[in-house]
VOPA-177303 format. One record per atom (N, C-alpha, C): residue in one letter; residue number from 1; x, y, z; atom name; chain. Coordinates in Angstrom, 1 decimal. Example, Ala and Ser with C-alpha at 12.3 -4.5 7.8 and 13.67 -1.06 7.14 Angstrom:
! VOPA-177303
- drenvo lumlum xx yy zz fimi volo
- a 1 13.2 -5.7 7.8 N A
- a 1 12.3 -4.5 7.8 CA A
- a 1 13.2 -3.3 7.8 C A
- s 2 12.8 -2.2 7.1 N A
- s 2 13.7 -1.1 7.1 CA A
- s 2 12.9 0.0 7.9 C A
! end
This chain:
! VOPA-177303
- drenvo lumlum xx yy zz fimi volo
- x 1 18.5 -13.7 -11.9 N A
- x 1 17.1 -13.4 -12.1 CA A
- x 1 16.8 -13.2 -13.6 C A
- x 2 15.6 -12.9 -13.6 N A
- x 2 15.2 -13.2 -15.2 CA A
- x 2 15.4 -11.8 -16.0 C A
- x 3 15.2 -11.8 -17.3 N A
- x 3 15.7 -10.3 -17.9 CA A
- x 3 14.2 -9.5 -17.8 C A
- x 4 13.0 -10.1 -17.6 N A
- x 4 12.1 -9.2 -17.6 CA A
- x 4 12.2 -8.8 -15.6 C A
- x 5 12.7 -9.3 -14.7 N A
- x 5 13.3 -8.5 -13.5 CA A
- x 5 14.4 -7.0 -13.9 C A
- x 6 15.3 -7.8 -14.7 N A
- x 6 16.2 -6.6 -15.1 CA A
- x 6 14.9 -5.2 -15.5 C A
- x 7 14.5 -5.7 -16.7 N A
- x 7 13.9 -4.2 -17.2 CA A
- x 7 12.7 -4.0 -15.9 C A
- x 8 12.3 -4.7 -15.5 N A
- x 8 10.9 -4.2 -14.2 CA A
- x 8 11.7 -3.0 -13.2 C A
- x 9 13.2 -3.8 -12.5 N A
- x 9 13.7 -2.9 -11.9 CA A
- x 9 14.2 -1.4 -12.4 C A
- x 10 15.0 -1.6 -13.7 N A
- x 10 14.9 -0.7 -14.5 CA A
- x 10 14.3 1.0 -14.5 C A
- x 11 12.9 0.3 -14.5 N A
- x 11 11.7 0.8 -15.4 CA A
- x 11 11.6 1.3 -13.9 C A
- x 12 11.1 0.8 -12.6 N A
- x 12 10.8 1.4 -11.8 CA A
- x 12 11.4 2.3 -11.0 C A
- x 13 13.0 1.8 -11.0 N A
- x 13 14.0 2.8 -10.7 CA A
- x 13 13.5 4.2 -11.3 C A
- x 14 13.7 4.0 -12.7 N A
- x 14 13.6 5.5 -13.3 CA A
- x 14 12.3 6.4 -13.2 C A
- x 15 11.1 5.5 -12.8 N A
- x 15 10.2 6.4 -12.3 CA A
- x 15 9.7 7.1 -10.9 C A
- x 16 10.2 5.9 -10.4 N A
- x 16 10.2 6.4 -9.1 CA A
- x 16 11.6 7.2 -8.8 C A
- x 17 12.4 7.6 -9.4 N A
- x 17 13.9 7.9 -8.9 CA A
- x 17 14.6 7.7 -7.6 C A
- x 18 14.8 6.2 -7.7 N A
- x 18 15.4 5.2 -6.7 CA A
- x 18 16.8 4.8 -7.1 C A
- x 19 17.5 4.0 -6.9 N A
- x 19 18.7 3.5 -7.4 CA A
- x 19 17.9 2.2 -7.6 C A
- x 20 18.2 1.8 -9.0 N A
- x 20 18.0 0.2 -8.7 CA A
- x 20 18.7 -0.6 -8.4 C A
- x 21 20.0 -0.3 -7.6 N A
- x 21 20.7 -1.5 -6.9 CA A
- x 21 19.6 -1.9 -5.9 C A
- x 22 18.6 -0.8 -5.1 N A
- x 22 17.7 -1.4 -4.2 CA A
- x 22 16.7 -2.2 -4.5 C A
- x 23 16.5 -2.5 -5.5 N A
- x 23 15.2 -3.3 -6.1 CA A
- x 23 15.8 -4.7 -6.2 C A
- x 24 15.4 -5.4 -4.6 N A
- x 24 15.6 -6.5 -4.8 CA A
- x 24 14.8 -7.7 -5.5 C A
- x 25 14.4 -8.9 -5.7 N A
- x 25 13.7 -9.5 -5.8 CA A
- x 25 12.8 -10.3 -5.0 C A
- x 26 13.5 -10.5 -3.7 N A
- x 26 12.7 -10.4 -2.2 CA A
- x 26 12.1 -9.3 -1.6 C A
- x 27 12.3 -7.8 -2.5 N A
- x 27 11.7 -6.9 -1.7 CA A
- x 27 10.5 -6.2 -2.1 C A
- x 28 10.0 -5.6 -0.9 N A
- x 28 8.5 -5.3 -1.4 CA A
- x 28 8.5 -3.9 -2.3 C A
- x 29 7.7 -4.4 -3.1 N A
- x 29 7.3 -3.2 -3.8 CA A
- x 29 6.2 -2.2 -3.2 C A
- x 30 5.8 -2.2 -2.8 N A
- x 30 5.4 -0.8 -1.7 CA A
- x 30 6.1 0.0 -0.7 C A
- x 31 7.0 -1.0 -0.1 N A
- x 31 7.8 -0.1 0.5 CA A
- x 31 9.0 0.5 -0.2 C A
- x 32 10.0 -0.4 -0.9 N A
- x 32 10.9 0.0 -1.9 CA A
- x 32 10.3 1.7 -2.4 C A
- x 33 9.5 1.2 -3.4 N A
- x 33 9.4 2.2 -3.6 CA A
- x 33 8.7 3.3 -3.4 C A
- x 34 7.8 3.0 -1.6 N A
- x 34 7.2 4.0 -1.2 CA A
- x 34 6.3 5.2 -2.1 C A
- x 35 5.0 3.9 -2.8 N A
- x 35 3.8 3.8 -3.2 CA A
- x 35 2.8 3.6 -2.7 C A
- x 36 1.6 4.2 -2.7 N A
- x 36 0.4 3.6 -2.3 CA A
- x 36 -0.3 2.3 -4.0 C A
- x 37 -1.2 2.5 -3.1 N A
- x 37 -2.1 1.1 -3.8 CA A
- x 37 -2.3 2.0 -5.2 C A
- x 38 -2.8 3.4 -5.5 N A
- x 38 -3.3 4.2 -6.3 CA A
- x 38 -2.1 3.9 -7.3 C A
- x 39 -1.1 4.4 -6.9 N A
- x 39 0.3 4.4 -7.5 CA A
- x 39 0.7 2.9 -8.3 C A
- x 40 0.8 2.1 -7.3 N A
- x 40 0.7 0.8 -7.8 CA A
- x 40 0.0 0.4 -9.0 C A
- x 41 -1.2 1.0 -8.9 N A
- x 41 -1.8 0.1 -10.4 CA A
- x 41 -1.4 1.0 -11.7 C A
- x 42 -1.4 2.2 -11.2 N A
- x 42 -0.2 3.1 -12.5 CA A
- x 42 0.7 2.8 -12.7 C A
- x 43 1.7 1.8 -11.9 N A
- x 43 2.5 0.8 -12.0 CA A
- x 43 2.5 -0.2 -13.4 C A
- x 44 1.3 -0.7 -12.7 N A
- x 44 1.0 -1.9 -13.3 CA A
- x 44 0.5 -1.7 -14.9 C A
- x 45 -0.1 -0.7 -14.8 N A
- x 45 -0.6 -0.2 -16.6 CA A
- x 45 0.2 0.3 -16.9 C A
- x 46 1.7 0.5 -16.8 N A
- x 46 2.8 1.0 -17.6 CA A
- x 46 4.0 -0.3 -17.6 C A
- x 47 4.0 -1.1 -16.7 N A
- x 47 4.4 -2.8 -16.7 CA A
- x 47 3.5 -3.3 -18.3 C A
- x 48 2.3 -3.4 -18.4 N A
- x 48 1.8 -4.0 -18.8 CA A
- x 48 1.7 -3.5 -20.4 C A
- x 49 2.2 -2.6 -20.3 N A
- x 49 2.4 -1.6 -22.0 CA A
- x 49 3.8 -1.9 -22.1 C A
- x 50 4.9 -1.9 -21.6 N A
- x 50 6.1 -1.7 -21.8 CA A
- x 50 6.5 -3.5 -22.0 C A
- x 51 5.6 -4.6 -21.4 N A
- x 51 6.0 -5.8 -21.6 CA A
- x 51 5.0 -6.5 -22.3 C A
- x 52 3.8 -5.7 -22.9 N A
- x 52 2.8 -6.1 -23.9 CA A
- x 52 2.0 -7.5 -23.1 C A
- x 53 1.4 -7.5 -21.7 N A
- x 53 1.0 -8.4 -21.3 CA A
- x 53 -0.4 -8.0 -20.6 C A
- x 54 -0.8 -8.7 -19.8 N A
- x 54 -2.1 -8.6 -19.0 CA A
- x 54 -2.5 -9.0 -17.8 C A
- x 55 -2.1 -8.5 -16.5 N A
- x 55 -2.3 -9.5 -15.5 CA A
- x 55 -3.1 -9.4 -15.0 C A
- x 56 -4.1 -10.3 -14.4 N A
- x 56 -5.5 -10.2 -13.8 CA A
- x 56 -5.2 -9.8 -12.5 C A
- x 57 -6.0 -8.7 -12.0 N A
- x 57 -6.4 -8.1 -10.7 CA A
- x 57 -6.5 -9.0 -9.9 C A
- x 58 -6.9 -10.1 -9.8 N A
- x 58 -7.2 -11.0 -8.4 CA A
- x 58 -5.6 -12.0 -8.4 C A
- x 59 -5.0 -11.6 -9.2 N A
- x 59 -3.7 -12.2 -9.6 CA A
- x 59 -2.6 -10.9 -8.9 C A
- x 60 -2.5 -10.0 -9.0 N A
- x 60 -1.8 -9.0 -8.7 CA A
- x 60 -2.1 -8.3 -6.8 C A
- x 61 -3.7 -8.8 -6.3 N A
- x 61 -3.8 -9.0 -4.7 CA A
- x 61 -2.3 -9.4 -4.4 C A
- x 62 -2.1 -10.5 -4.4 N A
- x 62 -1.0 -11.6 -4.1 CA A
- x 62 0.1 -11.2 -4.2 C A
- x 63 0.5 -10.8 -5.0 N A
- x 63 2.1 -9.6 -5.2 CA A
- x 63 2.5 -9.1 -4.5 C A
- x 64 3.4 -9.1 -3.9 N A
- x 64 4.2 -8.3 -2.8 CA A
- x 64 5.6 -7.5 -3.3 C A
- x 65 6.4 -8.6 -3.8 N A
- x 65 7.7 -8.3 -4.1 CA A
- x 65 7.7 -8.4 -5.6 C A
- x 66 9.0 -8.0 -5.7 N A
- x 66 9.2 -7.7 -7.0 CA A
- x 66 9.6 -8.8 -7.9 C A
- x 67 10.2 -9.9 -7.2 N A
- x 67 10.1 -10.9 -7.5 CA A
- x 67 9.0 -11.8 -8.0 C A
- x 68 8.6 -11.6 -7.4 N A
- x 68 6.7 -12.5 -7.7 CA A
- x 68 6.0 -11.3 -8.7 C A
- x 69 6.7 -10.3 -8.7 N A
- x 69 5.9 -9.6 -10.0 CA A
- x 69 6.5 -9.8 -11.3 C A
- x 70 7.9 -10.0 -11.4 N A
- x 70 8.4 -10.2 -12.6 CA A
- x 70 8.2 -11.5 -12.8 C A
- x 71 7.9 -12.3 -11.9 N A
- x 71 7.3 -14.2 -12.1 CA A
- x 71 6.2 -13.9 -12.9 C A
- x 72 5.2 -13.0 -12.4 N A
- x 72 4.1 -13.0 -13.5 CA A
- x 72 3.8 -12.2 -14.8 C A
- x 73 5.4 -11.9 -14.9 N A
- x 73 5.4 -11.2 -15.7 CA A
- x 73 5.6 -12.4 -16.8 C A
- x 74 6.9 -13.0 -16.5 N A
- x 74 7.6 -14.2 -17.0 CA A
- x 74 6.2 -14.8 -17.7 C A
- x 75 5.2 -15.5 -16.6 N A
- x 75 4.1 -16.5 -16.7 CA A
- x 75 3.6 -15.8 -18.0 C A
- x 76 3.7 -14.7 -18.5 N A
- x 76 3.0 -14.4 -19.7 CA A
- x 76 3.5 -13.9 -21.0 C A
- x 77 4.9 -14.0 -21.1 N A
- x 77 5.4 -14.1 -22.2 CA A
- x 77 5.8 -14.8 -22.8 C A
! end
């Protein structure tokens, strides 16, 4: 997987205090890490500071896993 997967799992391991061996790339990020939607976009504005990017809201609907989040993470660096 890609290195901005490495630091996403990382990053979310240490916040949520999870193991990131669980942080798959097929797995959902809501359940993994057992967030609501509120949580999620606090997610997302600390993704988006720590990898200096910007993803559009009608872009981030479609996100599931963590996989397809670090893809659009990728798509913008």
């Amino acid at each position: 997987m890609s290195a901005s997967f490495d630091r996403l799992s990382q990053l979310c391991a240490k916040r949520y205090s999870v193991d990131a061996s669980i942080i798959k790339p097929e797995g959902d990020v809501f359940e993994t890490l057992k967030i609501d939607s509120f949580q999620a976009a606090e997610l997302m504005s600390e993704l988006e500071m720590e990898f200096d990017v910007e993803i559009p809201d009608y872009e981030l609907q479609d996100i599931k896993t963590f996989g397809a989040l670090a893809g659009a993470i990728d798509a913008r660096l």
